[in-house]
Structure formats: C-alpha cells, structure tokens
Backbone of each chain as ProteinMPNN parsed JSONL, in Angstrom:
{"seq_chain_A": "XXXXXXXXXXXXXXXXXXXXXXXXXXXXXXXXXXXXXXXXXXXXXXXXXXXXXXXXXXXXXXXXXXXX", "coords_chain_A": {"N_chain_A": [[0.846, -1.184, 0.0], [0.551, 2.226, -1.429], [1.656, 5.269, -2.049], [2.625, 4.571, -4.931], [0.259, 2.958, -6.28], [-0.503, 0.258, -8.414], [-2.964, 0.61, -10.558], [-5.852, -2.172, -11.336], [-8.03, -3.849, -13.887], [-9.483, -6.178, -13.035], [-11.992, -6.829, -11.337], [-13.614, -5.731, -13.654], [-13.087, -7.239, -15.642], [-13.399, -9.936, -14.829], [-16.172, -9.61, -14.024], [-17.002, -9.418, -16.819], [-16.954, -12.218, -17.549], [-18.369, -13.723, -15.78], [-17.506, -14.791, -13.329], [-16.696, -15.591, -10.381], [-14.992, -14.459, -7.455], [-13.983, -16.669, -6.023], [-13.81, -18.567, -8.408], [-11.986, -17.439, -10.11], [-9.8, -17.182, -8.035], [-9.344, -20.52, -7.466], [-8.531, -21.148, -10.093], [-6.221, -19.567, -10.589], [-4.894, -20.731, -8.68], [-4.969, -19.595, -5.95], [-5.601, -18.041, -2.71], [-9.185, -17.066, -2.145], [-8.946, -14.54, -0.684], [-6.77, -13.143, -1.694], [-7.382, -12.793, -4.3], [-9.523, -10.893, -3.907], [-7.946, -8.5, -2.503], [-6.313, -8.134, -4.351], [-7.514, -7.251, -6.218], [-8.991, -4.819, -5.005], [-6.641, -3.008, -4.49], [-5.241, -3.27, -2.817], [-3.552, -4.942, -2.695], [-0.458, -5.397, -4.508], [0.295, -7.765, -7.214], [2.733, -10.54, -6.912], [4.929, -9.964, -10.134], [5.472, -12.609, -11.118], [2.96, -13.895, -10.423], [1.123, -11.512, -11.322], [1.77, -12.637, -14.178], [0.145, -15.051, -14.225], [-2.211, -14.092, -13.872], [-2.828, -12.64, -16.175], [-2.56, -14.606, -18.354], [-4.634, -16.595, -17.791], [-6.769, -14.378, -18.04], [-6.387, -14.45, -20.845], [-4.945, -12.153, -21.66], [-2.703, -9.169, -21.962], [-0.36, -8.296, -19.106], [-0.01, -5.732, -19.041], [-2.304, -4.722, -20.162], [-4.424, -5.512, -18.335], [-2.936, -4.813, -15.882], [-2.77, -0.961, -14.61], [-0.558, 1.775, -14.61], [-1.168, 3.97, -11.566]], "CA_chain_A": [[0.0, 0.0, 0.0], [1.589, 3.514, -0.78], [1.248, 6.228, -3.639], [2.756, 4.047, -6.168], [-0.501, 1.702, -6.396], [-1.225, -0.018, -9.504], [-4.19, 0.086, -10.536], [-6.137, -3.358, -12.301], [-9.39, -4.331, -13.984], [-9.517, -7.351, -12.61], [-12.951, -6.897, -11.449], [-14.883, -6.114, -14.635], [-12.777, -8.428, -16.516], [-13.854, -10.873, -14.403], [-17.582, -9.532, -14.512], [-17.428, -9.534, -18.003], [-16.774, -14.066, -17.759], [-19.414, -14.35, -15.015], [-16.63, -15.332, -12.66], [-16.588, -15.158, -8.904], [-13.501, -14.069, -6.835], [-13.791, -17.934, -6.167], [-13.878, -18.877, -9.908], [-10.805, -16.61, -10.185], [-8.978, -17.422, -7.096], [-9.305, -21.839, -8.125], [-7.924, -20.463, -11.901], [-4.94, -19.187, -10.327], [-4.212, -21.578, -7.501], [-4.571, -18.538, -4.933], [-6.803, -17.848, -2.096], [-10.229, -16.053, -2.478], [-8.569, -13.33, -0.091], [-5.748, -12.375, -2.259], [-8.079, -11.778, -5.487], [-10.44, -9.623, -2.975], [-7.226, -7.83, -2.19], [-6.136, -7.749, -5.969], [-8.944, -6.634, -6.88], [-9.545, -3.57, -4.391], [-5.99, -2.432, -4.799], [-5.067, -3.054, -1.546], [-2.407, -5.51, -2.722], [-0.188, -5.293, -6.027], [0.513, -9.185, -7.054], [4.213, -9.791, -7.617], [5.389, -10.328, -11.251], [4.943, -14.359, -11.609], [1.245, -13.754, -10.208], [0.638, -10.958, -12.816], [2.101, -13.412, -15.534], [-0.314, -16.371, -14.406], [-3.504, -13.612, -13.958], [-2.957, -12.188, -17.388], [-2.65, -15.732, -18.909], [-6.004, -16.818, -17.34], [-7.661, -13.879, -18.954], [-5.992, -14.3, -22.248], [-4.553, -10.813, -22.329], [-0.938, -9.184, -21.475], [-0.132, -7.456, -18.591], [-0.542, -4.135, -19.901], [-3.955, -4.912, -20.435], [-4.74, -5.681, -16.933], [-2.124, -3.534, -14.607], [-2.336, -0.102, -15.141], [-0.086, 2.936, -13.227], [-1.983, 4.662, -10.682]], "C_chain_A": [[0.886, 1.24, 0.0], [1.104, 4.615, -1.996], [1.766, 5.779, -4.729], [1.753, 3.176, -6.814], [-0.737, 1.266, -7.481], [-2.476, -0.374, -9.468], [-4.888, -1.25, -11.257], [-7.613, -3.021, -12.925], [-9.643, -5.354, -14.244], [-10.994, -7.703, -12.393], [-13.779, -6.868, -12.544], [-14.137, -6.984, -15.389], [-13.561, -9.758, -15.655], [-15.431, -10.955, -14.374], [-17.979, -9.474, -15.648], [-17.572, -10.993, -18.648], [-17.737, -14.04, -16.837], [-18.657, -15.151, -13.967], [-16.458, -14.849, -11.35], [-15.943, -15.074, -8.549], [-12.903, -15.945, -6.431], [-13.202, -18.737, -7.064], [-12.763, -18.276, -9.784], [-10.007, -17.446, -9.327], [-8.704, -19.541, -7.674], [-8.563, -21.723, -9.431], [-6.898, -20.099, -11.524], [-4.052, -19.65, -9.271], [-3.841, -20.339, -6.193], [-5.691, -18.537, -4.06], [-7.734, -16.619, -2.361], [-9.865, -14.343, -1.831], [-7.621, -12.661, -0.977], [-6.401, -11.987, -3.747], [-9.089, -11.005, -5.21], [-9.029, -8.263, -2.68], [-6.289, -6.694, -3.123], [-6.519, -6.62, -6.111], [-9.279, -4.915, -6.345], [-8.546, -2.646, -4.27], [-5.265, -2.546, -3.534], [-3.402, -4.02, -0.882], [-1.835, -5.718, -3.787], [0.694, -6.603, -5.749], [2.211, -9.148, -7.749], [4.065, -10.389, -9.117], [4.828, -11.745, -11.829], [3.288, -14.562, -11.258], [0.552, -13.049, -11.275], [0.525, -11.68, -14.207], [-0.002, -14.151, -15.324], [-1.921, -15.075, -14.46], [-3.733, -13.167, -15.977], [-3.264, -13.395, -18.598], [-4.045, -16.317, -19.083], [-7.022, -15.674, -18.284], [-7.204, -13.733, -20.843], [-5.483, -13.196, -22.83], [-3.006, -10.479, -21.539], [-1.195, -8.191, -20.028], [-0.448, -6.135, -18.457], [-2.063, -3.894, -19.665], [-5.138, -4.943, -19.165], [-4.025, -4.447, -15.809], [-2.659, -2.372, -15.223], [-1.337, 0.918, -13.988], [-1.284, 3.838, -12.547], [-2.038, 6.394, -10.641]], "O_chain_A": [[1.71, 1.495, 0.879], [0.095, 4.468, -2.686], [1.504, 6.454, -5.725], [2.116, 2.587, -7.831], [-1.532, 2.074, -7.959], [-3.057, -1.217, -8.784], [-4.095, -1.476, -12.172], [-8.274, -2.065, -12.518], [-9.997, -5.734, -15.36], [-11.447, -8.66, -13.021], [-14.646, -7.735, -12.648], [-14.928, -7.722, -15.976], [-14.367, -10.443, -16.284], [-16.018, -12.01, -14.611], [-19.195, -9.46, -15.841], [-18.053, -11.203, -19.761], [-18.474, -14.853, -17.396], [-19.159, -16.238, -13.681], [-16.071, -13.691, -11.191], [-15.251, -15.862, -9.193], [-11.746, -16.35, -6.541], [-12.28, -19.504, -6.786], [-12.258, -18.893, -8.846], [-9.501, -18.448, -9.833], [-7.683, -19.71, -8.339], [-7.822, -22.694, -9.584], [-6.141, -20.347, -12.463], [-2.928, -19.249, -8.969], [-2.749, -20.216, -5.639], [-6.756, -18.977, -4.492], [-7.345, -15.497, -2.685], [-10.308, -13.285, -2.279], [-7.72, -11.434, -0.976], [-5.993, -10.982, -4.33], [-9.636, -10.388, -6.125], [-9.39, -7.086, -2.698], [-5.849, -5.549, -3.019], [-6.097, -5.464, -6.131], [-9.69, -4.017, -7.079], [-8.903, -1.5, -3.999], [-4.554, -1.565, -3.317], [-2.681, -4.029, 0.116], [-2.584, -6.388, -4.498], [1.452, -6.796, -4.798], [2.759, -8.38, -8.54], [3.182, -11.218, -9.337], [3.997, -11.923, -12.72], [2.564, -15.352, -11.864], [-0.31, -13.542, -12.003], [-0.329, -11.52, -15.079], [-0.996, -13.85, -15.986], [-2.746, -15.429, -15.302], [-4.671, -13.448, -16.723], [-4.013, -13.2, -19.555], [-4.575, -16.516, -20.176], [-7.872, -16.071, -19.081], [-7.698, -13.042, -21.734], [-5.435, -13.014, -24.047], [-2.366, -11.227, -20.8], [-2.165, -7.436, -19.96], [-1.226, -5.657, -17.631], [-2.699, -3.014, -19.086], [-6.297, -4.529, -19.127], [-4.553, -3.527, -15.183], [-3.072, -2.535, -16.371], [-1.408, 0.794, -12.765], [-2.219, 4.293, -13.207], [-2.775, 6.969, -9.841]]}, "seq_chain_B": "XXXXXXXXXXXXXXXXXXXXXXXXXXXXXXXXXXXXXXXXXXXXXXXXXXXXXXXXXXXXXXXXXXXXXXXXXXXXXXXXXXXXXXXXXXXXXXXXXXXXXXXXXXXXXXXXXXXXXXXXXXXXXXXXXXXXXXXXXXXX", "coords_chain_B": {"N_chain_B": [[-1.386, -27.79, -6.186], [-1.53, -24.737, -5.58], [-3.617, -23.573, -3.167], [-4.213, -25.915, -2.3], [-1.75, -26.428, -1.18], [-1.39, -24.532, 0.693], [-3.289, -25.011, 2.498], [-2.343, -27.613, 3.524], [-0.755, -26.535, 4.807], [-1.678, -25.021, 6.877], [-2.402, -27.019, 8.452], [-0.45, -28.549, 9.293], [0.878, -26.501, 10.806], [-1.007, -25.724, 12.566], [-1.132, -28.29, 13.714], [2.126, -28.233, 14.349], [2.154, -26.404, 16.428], [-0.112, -27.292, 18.126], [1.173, -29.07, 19.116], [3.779, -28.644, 20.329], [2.658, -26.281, 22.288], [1.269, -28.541, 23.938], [3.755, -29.474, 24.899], [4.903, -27.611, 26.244], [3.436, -27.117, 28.394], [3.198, -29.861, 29.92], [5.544, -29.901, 30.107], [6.144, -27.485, 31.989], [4.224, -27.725, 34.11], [6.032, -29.903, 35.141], [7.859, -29.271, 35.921], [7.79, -27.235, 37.189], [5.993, -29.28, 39.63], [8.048, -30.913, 40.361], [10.734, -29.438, 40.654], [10.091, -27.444, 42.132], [9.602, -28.599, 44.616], [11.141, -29.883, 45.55], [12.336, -32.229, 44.662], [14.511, -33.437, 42.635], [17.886, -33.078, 41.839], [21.398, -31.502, 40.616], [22.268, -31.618, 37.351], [19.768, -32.065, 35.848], [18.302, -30.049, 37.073], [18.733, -28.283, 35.495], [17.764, -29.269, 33.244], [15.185, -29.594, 33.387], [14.353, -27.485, 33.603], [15.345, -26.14, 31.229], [13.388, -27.157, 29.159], [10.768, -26.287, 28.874], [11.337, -23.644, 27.759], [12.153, -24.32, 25.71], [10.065, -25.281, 24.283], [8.656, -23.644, 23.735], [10.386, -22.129, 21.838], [9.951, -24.209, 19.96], [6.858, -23.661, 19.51], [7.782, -20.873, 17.853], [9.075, -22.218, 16.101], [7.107, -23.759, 14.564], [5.708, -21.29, 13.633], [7.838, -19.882, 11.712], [8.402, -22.403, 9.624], [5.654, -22.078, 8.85], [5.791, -20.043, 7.654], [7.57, -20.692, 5.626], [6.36, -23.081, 4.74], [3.579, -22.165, 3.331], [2.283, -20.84, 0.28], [0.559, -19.046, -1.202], [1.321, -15.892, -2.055], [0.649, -13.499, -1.471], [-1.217, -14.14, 1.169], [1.12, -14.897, 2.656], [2.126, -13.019, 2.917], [1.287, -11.336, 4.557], [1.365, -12.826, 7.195], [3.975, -12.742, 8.106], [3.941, -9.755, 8.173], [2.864, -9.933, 10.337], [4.238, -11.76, 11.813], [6.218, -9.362, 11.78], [5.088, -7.451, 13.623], [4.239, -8.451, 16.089], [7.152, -8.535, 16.718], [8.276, -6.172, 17.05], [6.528, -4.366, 18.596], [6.904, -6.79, 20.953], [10.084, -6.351, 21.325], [9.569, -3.223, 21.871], [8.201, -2.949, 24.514], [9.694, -4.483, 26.126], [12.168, -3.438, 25.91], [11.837, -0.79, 26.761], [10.611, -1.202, 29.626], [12.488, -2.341, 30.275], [14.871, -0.289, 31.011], [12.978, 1.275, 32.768], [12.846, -0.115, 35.085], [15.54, -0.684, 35.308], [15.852, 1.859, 36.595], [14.598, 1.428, 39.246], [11.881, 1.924, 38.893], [9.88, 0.357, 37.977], [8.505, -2.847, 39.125], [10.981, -6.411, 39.42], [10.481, -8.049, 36.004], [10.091, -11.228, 34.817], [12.044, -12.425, 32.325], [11.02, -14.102, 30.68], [8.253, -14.049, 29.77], [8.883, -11.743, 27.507], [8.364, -13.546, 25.376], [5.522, -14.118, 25.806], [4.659, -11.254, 25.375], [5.834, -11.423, 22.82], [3.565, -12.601, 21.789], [1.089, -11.638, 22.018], [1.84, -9.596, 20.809], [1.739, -11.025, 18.561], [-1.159, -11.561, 18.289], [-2.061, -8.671, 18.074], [-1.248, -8.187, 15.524], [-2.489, -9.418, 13.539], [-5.218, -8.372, 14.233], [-4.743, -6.067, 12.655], [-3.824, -6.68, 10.074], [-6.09, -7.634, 9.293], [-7.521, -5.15, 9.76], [-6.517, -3.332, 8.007], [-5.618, -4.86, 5.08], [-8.265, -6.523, 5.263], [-8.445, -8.957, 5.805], [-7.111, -11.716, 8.12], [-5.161, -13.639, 7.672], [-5.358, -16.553, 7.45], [-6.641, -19.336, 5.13], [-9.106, -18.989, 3.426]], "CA_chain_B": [[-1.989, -26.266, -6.193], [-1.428, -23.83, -4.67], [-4.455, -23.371, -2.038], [-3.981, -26.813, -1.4], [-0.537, -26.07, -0.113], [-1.612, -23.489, 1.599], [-4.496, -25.908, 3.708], [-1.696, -28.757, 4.082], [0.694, -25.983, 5.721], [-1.711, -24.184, 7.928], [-2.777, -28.095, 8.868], [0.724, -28.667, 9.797], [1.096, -25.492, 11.636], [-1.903, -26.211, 13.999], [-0.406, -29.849, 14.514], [2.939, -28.103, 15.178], [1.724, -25.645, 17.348], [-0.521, -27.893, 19.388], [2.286, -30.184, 19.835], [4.751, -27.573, 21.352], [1.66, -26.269, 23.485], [1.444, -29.128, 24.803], [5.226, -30.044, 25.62], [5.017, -26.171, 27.332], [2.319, -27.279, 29.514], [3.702, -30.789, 30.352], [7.189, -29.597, 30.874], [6.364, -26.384, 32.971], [4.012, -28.617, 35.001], [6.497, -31.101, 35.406], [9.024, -28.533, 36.324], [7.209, -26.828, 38.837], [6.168, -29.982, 40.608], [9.929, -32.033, 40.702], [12.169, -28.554, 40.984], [9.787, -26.675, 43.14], [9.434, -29.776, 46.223], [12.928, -30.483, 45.376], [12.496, -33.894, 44.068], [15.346, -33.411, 41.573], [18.819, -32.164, 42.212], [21.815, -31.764, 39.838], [21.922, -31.629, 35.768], [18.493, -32.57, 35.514], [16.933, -29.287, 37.553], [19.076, -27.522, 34.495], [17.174, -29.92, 32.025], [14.08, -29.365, 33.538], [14.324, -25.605, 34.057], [15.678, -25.47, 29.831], [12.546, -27.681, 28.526], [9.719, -25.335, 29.012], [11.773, -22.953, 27.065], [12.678, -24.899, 24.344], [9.198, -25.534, 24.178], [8.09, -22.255, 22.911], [10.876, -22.772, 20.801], [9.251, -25.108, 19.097], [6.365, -22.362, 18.107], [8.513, -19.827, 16.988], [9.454, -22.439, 14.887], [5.813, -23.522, 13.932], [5.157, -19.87, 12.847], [8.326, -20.106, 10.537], [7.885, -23.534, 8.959], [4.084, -21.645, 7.936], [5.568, -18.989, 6.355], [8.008, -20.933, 4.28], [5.12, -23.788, 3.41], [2.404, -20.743, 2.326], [2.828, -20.77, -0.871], [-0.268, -17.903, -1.483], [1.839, -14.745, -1.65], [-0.518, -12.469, -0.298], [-1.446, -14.902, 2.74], [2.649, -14.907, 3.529], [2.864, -11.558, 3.206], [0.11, -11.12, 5.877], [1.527, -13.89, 7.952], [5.193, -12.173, 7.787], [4.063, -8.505, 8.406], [2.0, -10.474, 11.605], [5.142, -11.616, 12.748], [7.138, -8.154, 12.672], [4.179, -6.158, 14.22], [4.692, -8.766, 17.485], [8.874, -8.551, 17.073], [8.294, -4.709, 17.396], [5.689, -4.694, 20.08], [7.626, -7.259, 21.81], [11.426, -5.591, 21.898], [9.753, -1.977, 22.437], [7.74, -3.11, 25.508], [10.821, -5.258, 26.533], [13.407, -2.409, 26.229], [11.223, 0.586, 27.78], [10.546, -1.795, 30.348], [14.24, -2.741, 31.003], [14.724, 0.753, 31.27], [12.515, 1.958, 33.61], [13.73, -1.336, 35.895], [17.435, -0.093, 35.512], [16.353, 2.67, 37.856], [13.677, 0.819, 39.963], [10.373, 2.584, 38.774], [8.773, -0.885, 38.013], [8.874, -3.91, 39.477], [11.364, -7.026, 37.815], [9.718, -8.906, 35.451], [11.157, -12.385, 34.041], [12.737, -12.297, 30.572], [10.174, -15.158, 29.499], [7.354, -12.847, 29.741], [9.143, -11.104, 26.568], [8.083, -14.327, 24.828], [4.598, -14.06, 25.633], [4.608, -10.558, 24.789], [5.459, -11.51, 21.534], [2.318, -13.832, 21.306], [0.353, -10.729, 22.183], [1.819, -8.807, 19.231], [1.287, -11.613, 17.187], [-2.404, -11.256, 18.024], [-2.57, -7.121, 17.566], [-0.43, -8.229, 14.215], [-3.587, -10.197, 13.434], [-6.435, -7.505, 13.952], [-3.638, -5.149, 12.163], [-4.206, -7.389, 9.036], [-7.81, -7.29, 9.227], [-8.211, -3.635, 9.268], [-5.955, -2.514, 7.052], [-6.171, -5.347, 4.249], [-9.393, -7.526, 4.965], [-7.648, -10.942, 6.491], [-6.567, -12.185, 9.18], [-4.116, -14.27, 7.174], [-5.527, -17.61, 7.313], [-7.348, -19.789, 4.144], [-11.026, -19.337, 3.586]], "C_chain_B": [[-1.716, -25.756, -5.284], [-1.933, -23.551, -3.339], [-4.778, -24.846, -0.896], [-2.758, -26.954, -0.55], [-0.728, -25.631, 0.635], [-2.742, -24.259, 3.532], [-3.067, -26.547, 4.162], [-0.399, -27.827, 4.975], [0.293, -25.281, 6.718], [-2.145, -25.607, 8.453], [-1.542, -28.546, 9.646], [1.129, -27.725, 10.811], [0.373, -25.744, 12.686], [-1.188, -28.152, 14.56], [0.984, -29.072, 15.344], [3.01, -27.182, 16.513], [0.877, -26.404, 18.389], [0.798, -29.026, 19.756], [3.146, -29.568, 20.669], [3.966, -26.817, 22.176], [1.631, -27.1, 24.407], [2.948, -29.841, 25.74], [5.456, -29.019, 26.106], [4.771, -27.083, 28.686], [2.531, -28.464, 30.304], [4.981, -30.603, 31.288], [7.03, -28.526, 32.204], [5.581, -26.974, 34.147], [5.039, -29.503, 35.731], [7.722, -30.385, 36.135], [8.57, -28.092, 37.731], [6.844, -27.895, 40.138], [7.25, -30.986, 40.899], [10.783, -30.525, 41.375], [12.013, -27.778, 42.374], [9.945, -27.145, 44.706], [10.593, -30.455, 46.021], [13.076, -31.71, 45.485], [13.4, -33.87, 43.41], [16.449, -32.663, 42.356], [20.296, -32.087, 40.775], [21.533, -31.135, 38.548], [20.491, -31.9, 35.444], [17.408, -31.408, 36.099], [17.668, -28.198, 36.101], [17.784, -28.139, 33.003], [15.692, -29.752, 32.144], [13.614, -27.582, 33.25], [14.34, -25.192, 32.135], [13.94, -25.946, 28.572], [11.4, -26.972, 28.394], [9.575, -24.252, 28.024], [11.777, -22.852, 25.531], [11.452, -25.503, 23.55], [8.186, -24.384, 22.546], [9.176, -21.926, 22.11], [10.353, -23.299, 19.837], [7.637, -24.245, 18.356], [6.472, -21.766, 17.705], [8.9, -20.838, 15.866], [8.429, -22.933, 13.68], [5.717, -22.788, 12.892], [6.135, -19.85, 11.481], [8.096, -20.832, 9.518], [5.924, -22.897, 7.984], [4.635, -20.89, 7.269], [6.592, -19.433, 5.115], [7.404, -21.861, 3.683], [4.011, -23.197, 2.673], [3.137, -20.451, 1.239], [2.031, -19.456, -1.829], [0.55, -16.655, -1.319], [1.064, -13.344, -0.885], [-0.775, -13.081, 1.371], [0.365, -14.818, 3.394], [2.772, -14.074, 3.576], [1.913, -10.64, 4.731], [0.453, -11.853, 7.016], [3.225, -13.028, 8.702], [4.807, -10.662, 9.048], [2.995, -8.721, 9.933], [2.929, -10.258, 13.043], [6.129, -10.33, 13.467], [6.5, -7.121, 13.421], [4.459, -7.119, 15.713], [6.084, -8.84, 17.842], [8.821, -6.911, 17.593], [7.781, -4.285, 18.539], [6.25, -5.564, 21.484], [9.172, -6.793, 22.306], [10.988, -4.276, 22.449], [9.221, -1.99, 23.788], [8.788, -3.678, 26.163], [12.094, -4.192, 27.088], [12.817, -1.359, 27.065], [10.903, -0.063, 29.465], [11.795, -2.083, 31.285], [14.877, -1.117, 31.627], [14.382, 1.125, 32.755], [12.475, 0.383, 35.411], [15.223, -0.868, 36.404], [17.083, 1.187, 36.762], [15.071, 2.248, 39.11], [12.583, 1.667, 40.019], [9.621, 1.622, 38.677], [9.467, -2.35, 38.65], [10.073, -5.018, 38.443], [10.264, -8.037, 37.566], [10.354, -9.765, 34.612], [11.125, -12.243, 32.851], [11.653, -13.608, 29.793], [9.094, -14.833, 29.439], [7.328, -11.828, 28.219], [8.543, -12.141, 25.461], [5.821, -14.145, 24.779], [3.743, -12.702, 25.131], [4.547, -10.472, 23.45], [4.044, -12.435, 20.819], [1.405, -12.831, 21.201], [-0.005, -9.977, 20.869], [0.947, -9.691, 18.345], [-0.321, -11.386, 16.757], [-2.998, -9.884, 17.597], [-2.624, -7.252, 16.285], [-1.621, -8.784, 13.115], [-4.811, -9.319, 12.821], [-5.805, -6.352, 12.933], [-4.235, -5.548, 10.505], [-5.4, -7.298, 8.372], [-8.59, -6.292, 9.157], [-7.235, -3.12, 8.108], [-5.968, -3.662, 5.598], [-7.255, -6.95, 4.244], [-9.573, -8.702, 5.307], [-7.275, -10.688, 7.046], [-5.57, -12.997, 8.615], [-4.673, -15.984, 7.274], [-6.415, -17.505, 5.95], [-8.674, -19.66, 4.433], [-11.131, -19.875, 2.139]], "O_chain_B": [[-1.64, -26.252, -4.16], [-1.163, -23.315, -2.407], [-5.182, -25.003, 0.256], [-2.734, -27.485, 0.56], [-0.317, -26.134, 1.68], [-2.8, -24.082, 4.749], [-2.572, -26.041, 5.169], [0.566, -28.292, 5.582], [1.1, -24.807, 7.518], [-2.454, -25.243, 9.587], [-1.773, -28.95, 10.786], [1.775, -28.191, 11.75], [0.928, -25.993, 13.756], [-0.968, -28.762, 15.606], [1.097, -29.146, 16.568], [3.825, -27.305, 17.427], [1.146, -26.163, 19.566], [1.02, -29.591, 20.827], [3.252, -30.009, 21.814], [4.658, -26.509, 23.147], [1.871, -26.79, 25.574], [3.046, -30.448, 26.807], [6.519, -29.141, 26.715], [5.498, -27.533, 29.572], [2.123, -28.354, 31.46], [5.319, -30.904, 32.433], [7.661, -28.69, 33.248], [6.116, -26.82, 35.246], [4.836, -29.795, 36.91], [8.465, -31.02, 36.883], [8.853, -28.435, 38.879], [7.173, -27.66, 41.301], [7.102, -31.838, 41.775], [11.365, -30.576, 42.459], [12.82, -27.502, 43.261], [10.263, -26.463, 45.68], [10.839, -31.6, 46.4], [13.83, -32.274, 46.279], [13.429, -35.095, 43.285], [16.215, -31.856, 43.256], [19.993, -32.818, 39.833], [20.703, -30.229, 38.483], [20.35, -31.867, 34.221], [16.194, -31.461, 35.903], [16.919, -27.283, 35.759], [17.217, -27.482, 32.129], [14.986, -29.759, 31.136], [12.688, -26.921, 32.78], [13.645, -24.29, 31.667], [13.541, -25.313, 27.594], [10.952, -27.26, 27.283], [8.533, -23.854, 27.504], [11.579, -22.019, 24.646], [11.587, -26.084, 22.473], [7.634, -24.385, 21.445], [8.736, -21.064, 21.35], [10.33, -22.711, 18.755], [7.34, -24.204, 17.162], [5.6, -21.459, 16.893], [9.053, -20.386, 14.732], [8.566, -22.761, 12.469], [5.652, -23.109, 11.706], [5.624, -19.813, 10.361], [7.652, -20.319, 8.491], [5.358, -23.262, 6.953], [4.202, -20.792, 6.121], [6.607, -18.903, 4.004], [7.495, -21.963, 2.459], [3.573, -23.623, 1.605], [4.267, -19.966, 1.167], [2.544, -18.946, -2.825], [0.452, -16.259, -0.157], [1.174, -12.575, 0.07], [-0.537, -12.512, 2.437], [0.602, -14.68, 4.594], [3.67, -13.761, 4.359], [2.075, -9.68, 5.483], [-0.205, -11.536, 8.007], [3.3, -12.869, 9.92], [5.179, -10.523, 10.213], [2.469, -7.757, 10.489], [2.901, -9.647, 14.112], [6.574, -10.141, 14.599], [7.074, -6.11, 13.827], [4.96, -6.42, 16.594], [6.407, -9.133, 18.993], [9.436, -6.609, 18.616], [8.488, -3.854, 19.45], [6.121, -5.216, 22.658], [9.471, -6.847, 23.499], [11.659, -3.863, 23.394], [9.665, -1.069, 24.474], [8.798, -3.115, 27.257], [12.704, -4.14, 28.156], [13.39, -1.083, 28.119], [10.997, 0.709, 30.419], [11.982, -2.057, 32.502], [15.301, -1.052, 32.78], [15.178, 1.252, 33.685], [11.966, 0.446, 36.53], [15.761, -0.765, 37.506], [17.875, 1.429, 37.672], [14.801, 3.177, 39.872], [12.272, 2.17, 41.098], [8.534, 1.755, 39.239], [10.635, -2.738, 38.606], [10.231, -4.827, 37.237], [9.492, -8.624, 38.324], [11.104, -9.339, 33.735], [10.083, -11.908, 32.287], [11.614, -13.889, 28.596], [8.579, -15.673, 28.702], [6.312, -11.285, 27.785], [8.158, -11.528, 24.465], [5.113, -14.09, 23.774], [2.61, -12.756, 24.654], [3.714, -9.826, 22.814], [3.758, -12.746, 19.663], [0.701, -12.971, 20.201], [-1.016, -9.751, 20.205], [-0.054, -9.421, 17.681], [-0.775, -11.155, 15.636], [-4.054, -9.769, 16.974], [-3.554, -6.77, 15.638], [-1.534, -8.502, 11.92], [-5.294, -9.334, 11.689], [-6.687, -5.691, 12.385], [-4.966, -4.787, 9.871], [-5.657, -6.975, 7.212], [-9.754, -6.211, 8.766], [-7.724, -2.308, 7.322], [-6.569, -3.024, 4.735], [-7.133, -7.989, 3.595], [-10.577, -9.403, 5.185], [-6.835, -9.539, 7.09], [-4.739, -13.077, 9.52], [-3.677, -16.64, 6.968], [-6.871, -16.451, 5.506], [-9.281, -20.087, 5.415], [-12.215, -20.261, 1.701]]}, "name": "protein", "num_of_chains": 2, "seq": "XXXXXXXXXXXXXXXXXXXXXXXXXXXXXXXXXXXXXXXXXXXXXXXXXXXXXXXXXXXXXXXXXXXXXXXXXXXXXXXXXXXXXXXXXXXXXXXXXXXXXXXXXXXXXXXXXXXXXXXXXXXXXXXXXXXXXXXXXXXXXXXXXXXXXXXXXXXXXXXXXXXXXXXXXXXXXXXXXXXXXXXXXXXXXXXXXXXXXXXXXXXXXXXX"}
C-alpha cells in the first residue's frame, strides 16, 4: 500500500466471464482473499502472479495492470 | 496447487503448534512440581528448568515452517508482516521496560514474559491485518 498503487481491472474483466472471486482465485491456484485484495488495490501481485492472472484472462499485462 | 498447499501448511502449523503447546504445559508442570518440592537435584533441575523454554521454541518455529510452506503470496505476506508487528511490540515493551527497571520505577519482570509478549503482538499483528487489508491471514 503507498502512492505508487497499480491500478487493475480485474474486477470487470472478471464480470465480463461471469466469474466469482472464487472462480478466479481456483484459476490461479490462490486464495479467495488475495483476489479480494487484488482486486480492491489493496495488494499489487508480484510479477509471476501478474504473468499467471494475465494468462487466465488471455490478455498481457498491460492490459490488466495499469499505473496509478 | 497452490491453495492446497496453503491448507496442508496451515494443517501442519496447527499440529505443530498444538504439539509444542502441549510439551510447554507438560514440561512447565512437570518442572514446577519435581524442581519446586525439590524432588530433583543436579543436571536434571538444568534440564528441567531449559525444557519449558525450548518448548516455545518449538512455536517460533511452527510460525516459521508456515511462512516458508504458504505458498499464497498475499497470505505470507500477511503472515510475515503479523510476525514483525509482534517482534516490534515485543522488543519496544521489553526495552522501555528494562529501562525503567534499571532505575527501579517498576517492578522485575522475568525475561520469558518477553516471549509471551510476543504472542500478544502476534495477536494485535492479526487484527492489524484485518483492518488494514481484509484478512486475518488464514485460508477461507
């Protein structure tokens, strides 16, 4: 947490599949807390987490992170 | 997977943690009634006197062993920033304490006390977690 936060859109990507933080979290071998945490900005995922989230939605990095 | 790591290491943690609970509670029992009615004399009131210790030992090492089988990076990083909120809490209460001892403003208080202090933290370290990002650090 600090003034560098990245921001995601993790959430509507994920509301745009019909996918629950559950659904998500099982898809990435992570607990439901850390894509609630993702998700609200409250925790920026390291590097090899970004890879495997971006993978899951079929898009790059970029596409997902943004700077804050 | 991942979240199954994460179960099979906080499953392990509560085993290792009740196991060194209970070799506290055995030993410091067992200490107090042999050392105290001076049933014991010798190397053995040293062995008795170190076991209690070495006890809670054994959940400091618990707590480690969890944070290098959590394999959820978020849950270790919550588990982690648990432990240094009771290392902090526990040396600054410890040292201000020693302190104000050095010139006899408070009573003494035994150095294994600093241990349970840190159990304390660990629990502030806990609600700490929970307000500021949402967990307590365990799997749901």
């Amino acid at each position: 947490m600090g003034d560098n936060q990245v921001k995601n859109r993790l959430k509507v990507l994920r509301a745009e599949r019909n996918w629950s933080q559950q659904d998500l979290a099982q898809q990435l071998d992570v607990s439901r807390q850390s894509v609630n945490a993702i998700e609200t900005g409250k925790y920026d995922p390291s590097l090899p987490l970004a890879f495997r989230i971006a993978e899951t939605f079929g898009m790059t990095i970029e596409e997902i992170f943004l700077r804050g | 997977m991942i979240c199954n790591d994460n179960g099979r290491a906080q499953k392990a943690y509560t085993k290792r943690m009740a196991v060194a609970m209970a070799a506290y509670l055995i030993t410091l029992f067992a200490g107090e009634a042999l050392i105290s009615r001076n049933l014991v004399s010798g190397p053995i009131i040293w062995l008795l006197a170190l076991l209690p210790g070495l006890s809670i030992i054994g959940a400091f090492y618990a707590i480690g062993k969890l944070i290098l089988e959590t394999s959820d990076e978020f849950i270790r990083m919550l588990i982690v920033r648990q432990t240094m909120i009771a290392t902090g809490f526990a040396l600054s209460v410890a040292t201000v304490w020693g302190f104000l001892e050095n010139y006899d403003l408070v009573v003494h208080v035994d150095a294994y006390w600093i241990a349970i202090l840190w159990f304390f933290g660990f629990f502030i370290g806990a609600i700490s977690n929970r307000i500021t990002y949402g967990a307590w650090g365990t799997i749901k």
